[in-house]
N, C-alpha and C positions, 0 to 999 in steps of 0.2 A: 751710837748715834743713829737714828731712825733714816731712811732714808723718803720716805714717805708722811704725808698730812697723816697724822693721829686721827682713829675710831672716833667722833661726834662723843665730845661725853653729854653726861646729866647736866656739866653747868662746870664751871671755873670761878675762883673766884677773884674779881678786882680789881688791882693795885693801882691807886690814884698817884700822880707826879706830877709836877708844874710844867711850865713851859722850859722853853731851852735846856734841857737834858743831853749833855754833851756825851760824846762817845769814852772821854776817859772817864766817864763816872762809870761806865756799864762797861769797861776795858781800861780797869789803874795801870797805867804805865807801868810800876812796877813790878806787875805781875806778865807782863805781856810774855820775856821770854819762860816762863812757867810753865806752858802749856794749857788745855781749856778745862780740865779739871780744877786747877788750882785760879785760875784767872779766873773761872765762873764767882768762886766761893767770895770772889770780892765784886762782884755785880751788884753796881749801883750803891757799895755800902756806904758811900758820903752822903746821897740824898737819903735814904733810907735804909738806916743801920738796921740789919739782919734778913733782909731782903733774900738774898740768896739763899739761907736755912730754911725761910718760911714758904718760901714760891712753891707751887706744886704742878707737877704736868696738867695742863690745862686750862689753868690761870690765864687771866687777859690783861696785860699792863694797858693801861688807858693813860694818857697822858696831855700836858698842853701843846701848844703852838711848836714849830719847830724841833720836833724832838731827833735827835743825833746827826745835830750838828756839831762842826768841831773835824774831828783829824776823819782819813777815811780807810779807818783798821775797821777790817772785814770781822773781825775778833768781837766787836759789839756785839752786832744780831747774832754772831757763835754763840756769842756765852746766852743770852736771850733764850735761844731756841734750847743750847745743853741744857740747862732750867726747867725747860720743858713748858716754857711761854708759850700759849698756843697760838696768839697772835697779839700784835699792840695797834692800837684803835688811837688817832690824834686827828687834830685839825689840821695839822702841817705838818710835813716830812726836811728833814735835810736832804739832798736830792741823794749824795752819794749814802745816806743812810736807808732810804727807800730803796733803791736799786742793791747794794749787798745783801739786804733783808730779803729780796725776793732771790736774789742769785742763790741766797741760801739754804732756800724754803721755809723763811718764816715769814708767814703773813702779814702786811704792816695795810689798815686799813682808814682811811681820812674820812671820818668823820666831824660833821664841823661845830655839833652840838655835842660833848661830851658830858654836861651838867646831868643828866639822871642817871649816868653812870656811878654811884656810890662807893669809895672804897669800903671792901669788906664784903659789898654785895656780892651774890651770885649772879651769874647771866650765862646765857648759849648763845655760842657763836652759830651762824649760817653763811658758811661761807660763799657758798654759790648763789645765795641772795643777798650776802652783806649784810645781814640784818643780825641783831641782836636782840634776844628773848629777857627781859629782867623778870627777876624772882617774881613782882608785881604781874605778869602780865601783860605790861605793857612792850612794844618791838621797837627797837631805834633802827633807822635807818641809816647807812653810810654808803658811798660813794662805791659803787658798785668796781669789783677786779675785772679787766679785760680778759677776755675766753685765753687766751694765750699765755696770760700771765698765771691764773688758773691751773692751768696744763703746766706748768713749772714750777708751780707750789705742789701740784699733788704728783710730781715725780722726785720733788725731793729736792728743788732745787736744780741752778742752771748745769750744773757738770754730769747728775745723774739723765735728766733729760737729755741732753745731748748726747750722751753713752745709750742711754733706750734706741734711738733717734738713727744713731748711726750703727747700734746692732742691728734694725728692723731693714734698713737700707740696704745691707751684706748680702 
């Protein structure tokens, strides 16, 4: 597991989902006590059977309204980020699925127009503009991350930041 934001790629591609995307879809009960290897390989398979086979590091889940809401197993944005999801892009957050997502260091960014977002498309994320690049040309904008939060995405999440934090302190 990475402990740092992934190298800028050439572009990710994707993965379109509706609203309300509950946490056990992206974390089956049944797999919880499994560990995040095997709990990954069934991420999201109810809304979109094969998902975790085809996701590839760098890929952007985009999604609707609300997404992870539901229980607050930190084990969601886990399997997400194992995946290698570089960030998910919605118009709404469940709050405790925003805050795990950043505690974990994967990016979760609210955007409130997600429509030219295309499943299947390519796009580049920028994360310290919040913008995204589509295959077209054209940039969407989204709800800019606060400088701190920032600094906690690109150390890898809140336990390695803290660990930097209180090494540099010594």
């Amino acid at each position: 597991m990475t402990t740092a934001l992934p190298e800028p790629q050439p572009g990710g591609r994707i993965w379109r989902f509706g609203d309300n995307v509950d946490t056990d879809a992206m974390a089956p009960g049944a797999y919880m006590k499994a560990g995040i290897e095997e709990l990954s390989r069934h991420c999201l398979a109810g809304p979109r059977p094969g998902f975790a086979a085809a996701v590839r590091r760098g890929d952007l889940l985009v999604a609707g309204c609300n997404f992870g809401l539901g229980s607050s197993r930190e084990q969601a944005p886990q399997a997400l980020k194992h995946l290698g999801v570089a960030a998910v892009i919605a118009p709404s957050f469940a709050g405790l699925f925003y805050r795990n997502a950043i505690n974990l260091g994967l990016p979760v960014l609210v955007c409130h127009d997600t429509s030219p977002l295309r499943d299947g498309a390519m796009a580049r994320l920028d994360l310290d503009s919040a913008t995204l690049a589509l295959e077209d040309g054209r940039r969407l904008a989204c709800e800019p991350i606060p400088a701190f939060l920032l600094d906690l995405l690109r150390a890898g999440g809140l336990m390695p930041h803290l660990k930097a934090r209180l090494a540099g302190a010594g």
